[in-house]
Every structure is written in structure tokens, then in C-alpha cells.
N, C-alpha and C positions, 0 to 999 in steps of 0.2 A: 715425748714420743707420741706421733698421732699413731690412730689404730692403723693405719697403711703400715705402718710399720712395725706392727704384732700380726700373728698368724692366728689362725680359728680358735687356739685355746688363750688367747691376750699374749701371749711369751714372745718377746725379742725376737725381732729375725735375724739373721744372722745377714754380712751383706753380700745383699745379691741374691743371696741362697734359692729365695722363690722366682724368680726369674731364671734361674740357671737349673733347677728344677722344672719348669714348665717348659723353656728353652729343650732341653734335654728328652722330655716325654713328645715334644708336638716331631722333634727329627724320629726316635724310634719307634712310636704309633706307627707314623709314614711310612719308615722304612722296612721294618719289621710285625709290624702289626698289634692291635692291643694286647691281644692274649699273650703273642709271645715276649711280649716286653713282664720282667721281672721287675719288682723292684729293688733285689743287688743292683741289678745291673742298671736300670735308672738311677740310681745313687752313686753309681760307680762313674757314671757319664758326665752327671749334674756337679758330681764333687762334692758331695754332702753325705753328711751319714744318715740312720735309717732314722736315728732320734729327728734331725733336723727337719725330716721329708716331714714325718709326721707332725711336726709343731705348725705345718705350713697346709697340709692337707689332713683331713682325717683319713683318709685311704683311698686307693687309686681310681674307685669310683670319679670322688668329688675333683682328683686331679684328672681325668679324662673327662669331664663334665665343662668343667674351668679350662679344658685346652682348645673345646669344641667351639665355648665362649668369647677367646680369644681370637678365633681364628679368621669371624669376615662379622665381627657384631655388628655391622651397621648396612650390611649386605651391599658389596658392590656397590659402595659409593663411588670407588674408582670409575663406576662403568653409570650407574644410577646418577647422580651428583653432576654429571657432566652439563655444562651449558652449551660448549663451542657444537654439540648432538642433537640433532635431531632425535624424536622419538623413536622415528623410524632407526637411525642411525644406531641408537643404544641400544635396542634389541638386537642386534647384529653384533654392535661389539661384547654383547655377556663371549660368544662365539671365540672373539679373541685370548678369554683368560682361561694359561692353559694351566690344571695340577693335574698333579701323576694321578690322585685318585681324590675325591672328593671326599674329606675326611667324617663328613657327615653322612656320605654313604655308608662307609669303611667301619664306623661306631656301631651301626645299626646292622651290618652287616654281621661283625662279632660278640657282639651282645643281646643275646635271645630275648632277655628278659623286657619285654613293651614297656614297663614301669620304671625300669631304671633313667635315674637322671641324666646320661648322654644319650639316649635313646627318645626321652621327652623333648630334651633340647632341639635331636637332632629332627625332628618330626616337627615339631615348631618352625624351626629356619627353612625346611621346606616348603612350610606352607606359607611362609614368610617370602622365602623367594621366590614364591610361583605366583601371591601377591603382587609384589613390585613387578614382575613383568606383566600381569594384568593391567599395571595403574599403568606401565610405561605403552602396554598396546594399547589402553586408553587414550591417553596422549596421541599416539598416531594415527588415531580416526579408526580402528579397527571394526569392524559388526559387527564384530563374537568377540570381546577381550578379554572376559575370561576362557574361551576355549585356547584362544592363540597363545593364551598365558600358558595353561597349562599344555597343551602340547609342545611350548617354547621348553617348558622346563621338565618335563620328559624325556626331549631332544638330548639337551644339555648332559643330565644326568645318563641317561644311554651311551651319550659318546664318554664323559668320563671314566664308564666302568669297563668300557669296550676299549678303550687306550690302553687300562691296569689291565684286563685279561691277555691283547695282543701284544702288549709292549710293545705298542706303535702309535702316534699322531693322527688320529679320527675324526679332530676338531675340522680341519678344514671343508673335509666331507658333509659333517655335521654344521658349518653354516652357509654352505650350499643349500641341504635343504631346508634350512631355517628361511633363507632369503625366498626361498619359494614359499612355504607358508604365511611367510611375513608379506609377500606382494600378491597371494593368493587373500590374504586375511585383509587386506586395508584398502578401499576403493580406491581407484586412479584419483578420483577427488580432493580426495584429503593427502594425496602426496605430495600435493602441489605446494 
């Protein structure tokens, strides 16, 4: 048996179990939100009992830490990763990827505590993804690429939160004006 297949305390996994556990937490975080997700009731969804959960998680911390983990580790490769894209083009398409709510908002959003592990995480991938749209305004010849970065990813997360409050589609608004700070931010020169 390799360790992939024991949980935090060496014990057998059961099959599936962890996957249909994490499976389980990343739809009722979303839908429900962290606090009011239980954990009956995410063992109730997952299929697993409480013993099981915990052989695989030590508590719902480290499983909300692990779901934050799961959820874009490599950040927008779909959209970063691209060749057939210009620089310019891939700043624009972050614009196309729509969630209901940005789950690294949403972590952060419900858990007060600065030091908690989804909370570190989710403070990291921010700065992670405001990063990569720096290196990608770089790429596009920008003059300010970390400013474009960061007001890129400000944009982004504004229209996110602004979707979950109005339960309505804001992205498109949101890269309207992205396209104007993106053609405001990179001289005619380098778009050539």
C-alpha cells in the first residue's frame, strides 16, 4: 500500500472515501457556505461516516484548507498556459472564467481568524494570482506591470463578489473595463 493510499493517521482509506469527502465539501462550501456546512451532514453527502472523515482529515479546518488546494493549484493554467494567446489576449481571457463565487474569497470571507490555514492559503494564491497577471502584463509590453497586475486582479475579484451579492453575470462588464486598462496600460508599440 503506498502512503496515497492511508490518510493523516497511516489507516487504510476506504475506496474513494477521500475523494468523495472533498468531492462532497468543495459542492456544500459553494453552495452553502463553510460555516453552515456540518459535518453530519458532509458525511451524509460524501457517504462516509464520521470515523472515515476523520482518518482522512484531522478536522474541517485541514479539509477546507485541502479543498482551497485543490481547487486552481497551478492558477489558471487554462487561461496562463495558453500558447495559441497573446499576452495581451490572456489578460482578457482571466475575464472569460466565470465561478459563482471565488472560493478563496468565500474562505476568507468566513473565517475571521488571519492565521488559519485556508486563510493563509487563500492570502497566498492571491498574491499568487496577482503575480502571474503581472509576469502575463509583463509579457505584453505594459509600463506599470505590476500596477495593471494588480488592478487586473482587483477587477476580477470585485466582479466575482459582485455576481454572489446580485445573482447576476458582471463579468462581461468587468472585461470591458479590463480591455480599457489593458489598452490604457500597454503602448500602441508593443501591441503590434
Amino acid at each position: 500500500m503506498t502512503e496515497l493510499e492511508k490518510g493523516p493517521r497511516g489507516l487504510r482509506r476506504g475506496r474513494g472515501a477521500r475523494e468523495r469527502i472533498l468531492s462532497a465539501s468543495q459542492q456544500l462550501f459553494r453552495d452553502q457556505g463553510i460555516n453552515c456546512t456540518g459535518m453530519d451532514q458532509l458525511c451524509a453527502v460524501a457517504e462516509v461516516s464520521k470515523r472515515t472523515l476523520y482518518q482522512h482529515f484531522a478536522g474541517k479546518d485541514e479539509l477546507i484548507a485541502e479543498c482551497l488546494h485543490r481547487f486552481d493549484p497551478d492558477i489558471l493554467p487554462e487561461v496562463f498556459d495558453r500558447t495559441d494567446l497573446t499576452p495581451r489576449e490572456r489578460l482578457l481571457a482571466v475575464f472569460d472564467v466565470h465561478a459563482p463565487l471565488c472560493p478563496f474569497i468565500q474562505a476568507a470571507v468566513e473565517i475571521p481568524d488571519p492565521g488559519h490555514p485556508a486563510r493563509v492559503y487563500a492570502r497566498d494564491y492571491k498574491k499568487a494570482f496577482a503575480a502571474r497577471l503581472t509576469e502575463t502584463a509583463r509579457e505584453a509590453g505594459a509600463t506599470d506591470p505590476e500596477q495593471l497586475g494588480e488592478q487586473l486582479a482587483l477587477l476580477l475579484d470585485g466582479a466575482a463578489a459582485r455576481t454572489r451579492v446580485l445573482d447576476t453575470d458582471v463579468f462581461t462588464t468587468a472585461a470591458a473595463i479590463a480591455a480599457v486598462l489593458i489598452g490604457n496600460a500597454i503602448p500602441a508599440t508593443a501591441r503590434r
